[in-house]
C-alpha positions in Angstrom: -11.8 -26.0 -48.3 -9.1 -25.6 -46.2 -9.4 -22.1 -44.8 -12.9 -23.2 -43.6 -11.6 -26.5 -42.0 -9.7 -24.3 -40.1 -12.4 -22.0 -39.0 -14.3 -25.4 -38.2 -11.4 -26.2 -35.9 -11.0 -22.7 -34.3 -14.9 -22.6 -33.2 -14.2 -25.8 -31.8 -11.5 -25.2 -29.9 -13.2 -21.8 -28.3 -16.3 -24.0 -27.6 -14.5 -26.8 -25.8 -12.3 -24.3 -24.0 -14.9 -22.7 -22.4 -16.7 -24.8 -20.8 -20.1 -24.0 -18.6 -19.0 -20.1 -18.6 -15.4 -20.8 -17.0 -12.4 -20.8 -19.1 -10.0 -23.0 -19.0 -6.5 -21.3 -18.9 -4.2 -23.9 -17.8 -5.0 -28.0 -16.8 -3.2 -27.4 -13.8 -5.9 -24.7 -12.6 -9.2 -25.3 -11.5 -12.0 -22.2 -12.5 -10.7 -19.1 -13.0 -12.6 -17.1 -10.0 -11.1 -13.6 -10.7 -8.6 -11.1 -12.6 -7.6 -8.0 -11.6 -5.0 -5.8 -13.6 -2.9 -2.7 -12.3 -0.2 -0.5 -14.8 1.9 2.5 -14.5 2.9 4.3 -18.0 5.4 1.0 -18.6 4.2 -2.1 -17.6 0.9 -4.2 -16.8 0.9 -6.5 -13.8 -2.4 -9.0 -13.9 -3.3 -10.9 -11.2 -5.5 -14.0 -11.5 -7.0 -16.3 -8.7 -8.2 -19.9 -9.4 -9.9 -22.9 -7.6 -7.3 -25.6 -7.1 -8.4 -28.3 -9.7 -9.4 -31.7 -8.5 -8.9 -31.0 -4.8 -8.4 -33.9 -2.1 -10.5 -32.7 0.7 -10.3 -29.0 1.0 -9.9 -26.4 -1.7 -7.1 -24.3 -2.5 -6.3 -21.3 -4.7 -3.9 -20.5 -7.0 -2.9 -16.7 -7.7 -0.6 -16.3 -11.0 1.1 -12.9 -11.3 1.6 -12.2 -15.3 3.4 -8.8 -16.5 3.3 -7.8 -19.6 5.2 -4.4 -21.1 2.6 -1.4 -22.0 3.6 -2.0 -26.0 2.9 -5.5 -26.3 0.2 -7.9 -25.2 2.7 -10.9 -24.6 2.1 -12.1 -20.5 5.5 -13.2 -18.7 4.7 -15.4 -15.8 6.0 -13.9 -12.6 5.3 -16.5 -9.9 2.0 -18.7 -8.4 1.3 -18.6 -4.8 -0.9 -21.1 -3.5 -3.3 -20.0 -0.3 -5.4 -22.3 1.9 -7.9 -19.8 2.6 -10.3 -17.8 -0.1 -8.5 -14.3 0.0 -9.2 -11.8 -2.3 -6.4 -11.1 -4.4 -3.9 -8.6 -2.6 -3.9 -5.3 -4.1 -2.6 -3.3 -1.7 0.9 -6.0 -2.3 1.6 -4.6 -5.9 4.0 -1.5 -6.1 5.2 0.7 -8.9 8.5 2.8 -8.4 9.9 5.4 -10.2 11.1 3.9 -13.9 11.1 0.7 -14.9 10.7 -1.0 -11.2 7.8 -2.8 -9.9 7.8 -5.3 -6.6 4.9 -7.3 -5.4 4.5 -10.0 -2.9 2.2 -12.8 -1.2 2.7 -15.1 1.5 6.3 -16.3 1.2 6.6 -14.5 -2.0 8.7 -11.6 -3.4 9.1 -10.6 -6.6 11.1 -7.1 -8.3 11.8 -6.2 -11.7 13.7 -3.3 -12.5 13.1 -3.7 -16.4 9.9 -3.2 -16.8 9.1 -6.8 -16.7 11.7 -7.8 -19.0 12.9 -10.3 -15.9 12.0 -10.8 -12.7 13.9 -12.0 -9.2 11.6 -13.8 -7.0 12.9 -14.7 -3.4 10.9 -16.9 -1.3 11.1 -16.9 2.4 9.8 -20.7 2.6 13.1 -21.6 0.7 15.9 -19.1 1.5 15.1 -19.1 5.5 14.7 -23.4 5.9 16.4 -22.9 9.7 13.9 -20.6 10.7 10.7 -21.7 12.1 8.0 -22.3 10.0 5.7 -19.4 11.5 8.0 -16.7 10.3 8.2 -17.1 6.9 4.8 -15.0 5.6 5.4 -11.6 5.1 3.8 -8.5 6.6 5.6 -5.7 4.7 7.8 -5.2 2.4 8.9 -1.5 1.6 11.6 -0.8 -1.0 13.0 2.7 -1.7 14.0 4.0 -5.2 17.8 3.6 -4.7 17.1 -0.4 -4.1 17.4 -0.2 -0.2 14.9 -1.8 1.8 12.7 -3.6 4.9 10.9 -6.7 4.7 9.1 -7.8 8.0 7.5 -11.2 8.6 4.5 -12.7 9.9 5.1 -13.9 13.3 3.0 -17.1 14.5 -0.3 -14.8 16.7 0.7 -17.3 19.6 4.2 -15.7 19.5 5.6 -13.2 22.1 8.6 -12.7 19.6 8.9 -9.3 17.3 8.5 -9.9 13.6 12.2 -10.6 12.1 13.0 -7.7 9.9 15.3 -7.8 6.8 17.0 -5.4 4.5 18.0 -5.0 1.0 20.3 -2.9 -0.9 19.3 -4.5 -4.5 15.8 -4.2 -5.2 15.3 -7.2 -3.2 16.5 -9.8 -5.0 18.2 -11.2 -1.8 17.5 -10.0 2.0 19.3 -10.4 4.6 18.4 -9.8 8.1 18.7 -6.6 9.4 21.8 -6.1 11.9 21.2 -4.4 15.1 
């Protein structure tokens, strides 16, 4: 009696979950509008973009990086970026380095592990540069070498005659500071 209550209750809950064709994932996210996964030989990094749920006038979208190790199918939440505009989701922003390193960004957003996914430093431009102007703090590029040096250049407003501020690294990118000249 009890084993098919349960079943009862887990058909149920995968019934009420899904909805009209749309999982639910999370009641802070809207529909889940698409996925896309990328791995080396150590590590899975999933992407997944989603319709801001109960929107005031305009939508927005939500795009959760998750990483989980090759070995295992648990997900470890890496950061949420939210957009204004429908992008697709950013592909060409996800890198793999030698080992156990991978860094990825989006907008204001950067994010390295150099375990595999184990644990992740995320540094956000929109919080770590609050006395610079609000038009700088997208990034372009971010480039970082196997030995933990890097660049990271930002977005500069398109009305601006300034050059992008650049930055450097020397650990992975888990702080930047701007680069001297």
């Amino acid at each position: 009696m009890r084993t098919s209550l349960t079943f009862v209750f887990a058909v149920w809950l995968i019934v009420i979950s899904c909805g009209k064709g749309k999982p639910i994932i999370s009641s802070q996210y809207g529909p889940l509008l698409d996925t896309w996964e990328t791995r080396n030989s150590k590590v899975t990094i999933r992407v997944r973009k989603f319709q801001e749920k109960d929107p005031v006038f305009l939508h927005h979208f939500l795009y959760v990086f998750d990483s989980s190790m090759i070995e295992t199918n648990t997900w470890r939440d890496i950061m949420t970026v939210r957009q204004n505009d429908d992008r697709p989701i950013p592909r060409d922003q996800v890198h793999f380095l030698e080992g156990d390193i991978v860094y990825l960004f989006m907008n204001s957003k950067f994010a390295v592990t150099t375990d595999r996914g184990g644990t992740w430093s995320v540094w956000d431009a929109a919080d770590e540069l609050r006395d610079w102007h609000q038009s700088y703090v997208y990034i372009q590029e971010a480039n970082i070498d196997a030995d933990g040096s890097g660049r990271l250049s930002l977005l500069p407003f398109p009305d601006s005659k300034a050059s992008a501020p650049v930055f450097e690294t020397t650990d992975y990118g888990r702080h930047w500071f701007p680069k001297q000249q």
